[in-house]
C-alpha positions in Angstrom: -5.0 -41.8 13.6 -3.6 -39.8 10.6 -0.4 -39.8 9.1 0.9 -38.2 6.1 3.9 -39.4 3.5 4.4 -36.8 0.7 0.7 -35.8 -0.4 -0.9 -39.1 0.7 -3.2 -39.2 3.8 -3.3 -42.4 6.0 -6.1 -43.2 7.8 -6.6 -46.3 10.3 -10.0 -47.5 11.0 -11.5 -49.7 13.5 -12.4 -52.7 11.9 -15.0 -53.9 15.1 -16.5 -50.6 15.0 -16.8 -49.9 10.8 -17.8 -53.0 8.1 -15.7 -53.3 5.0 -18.4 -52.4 3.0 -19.3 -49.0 5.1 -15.9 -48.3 4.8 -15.8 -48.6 1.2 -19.0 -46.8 0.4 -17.1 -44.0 2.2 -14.3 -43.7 0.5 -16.2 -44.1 -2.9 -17.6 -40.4 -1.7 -14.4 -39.2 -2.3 -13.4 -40.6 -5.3 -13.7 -37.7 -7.5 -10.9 -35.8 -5.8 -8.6 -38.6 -4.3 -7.4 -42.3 -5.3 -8.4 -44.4 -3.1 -6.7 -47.2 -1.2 -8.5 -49.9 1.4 -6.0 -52.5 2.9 -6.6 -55.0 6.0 -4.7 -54.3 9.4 -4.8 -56.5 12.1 -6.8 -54.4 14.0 -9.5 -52.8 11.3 -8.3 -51.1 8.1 -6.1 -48.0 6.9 -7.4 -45.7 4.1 -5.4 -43.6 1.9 -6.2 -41.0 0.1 -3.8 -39.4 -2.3 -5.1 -35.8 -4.3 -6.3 -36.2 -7.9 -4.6 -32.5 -7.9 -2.2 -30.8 -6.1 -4.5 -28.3 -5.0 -6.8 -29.9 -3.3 -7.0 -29.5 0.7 -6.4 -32.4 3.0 -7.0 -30.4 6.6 -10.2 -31.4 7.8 -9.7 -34.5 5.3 -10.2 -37.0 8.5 -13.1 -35.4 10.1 -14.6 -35.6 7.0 -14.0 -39.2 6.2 -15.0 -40.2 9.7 -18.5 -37.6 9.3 -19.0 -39.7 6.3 -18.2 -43.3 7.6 -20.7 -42.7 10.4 -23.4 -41.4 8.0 -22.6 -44.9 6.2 -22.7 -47.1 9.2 -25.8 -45.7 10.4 -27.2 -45.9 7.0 -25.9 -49.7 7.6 -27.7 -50.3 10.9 -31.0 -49.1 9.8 -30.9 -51.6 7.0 -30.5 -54.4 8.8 -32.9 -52.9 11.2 -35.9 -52.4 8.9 -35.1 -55.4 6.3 -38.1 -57.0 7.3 -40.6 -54.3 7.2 -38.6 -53.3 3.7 -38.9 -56.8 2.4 -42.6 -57.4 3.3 -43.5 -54.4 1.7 -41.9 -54.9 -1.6 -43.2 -58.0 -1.7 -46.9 -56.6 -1.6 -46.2 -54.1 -4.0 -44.7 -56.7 -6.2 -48.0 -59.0 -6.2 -50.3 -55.8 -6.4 -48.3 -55.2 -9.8 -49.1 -58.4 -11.1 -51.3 -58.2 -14.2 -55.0 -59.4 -13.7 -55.6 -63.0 -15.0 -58.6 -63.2 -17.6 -61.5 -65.6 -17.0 -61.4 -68.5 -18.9 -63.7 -68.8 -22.1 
């Protein structure tokens, strides 16, 4: 849902769909053109988003936010997803790096 007090946008999230941190790497997206503003709800979060400048167009503002969020929390999944495969691998590359050990004289 969207409301809209002055130039500020209001958006409320669904806090068993979306994690804080998704949430938050969304709205750091669009940081260069608005302030930002995360609080806690009962029932997820609301997001507002207030225009650096007063030009700036807010009309698909939510669609975009919630294209973005998406994009994040799939981003999200897929990293808890493939942690272990990731983790295993950077191990390996980390003990390949290693630097040879000389033979003792």
């Amino acid at each position: 849902m969207e409301t809209q007090f002055d130039d500020t946008t209001n958006i409320s999230v669904d806090g068993s769909m979306y994690s804080l941190a998704a949430i938050q790497r969304t709205a750091h997206r669009f940081t260069g053109q608005f302030w930002i503003e995360i609080s806690r709800r009962d029932d997820g979060f609301a997001v507002a988003l207030k225009p650096r400048a007063q030009a700036t167009n807010t009309d698909s503002l939510r669609q975009e936010f919630f294209t973005a969020l998406l994009d994040e929390s799939l981003r999200e999944q897929i990293l808890d997803q493939t942690r272990e495969i990731r983790d295993t691998l950077v191990r390996k590359a980390f003990m390949g790096a290693q630097p040879a050990r000389q033979a003792e004289k």
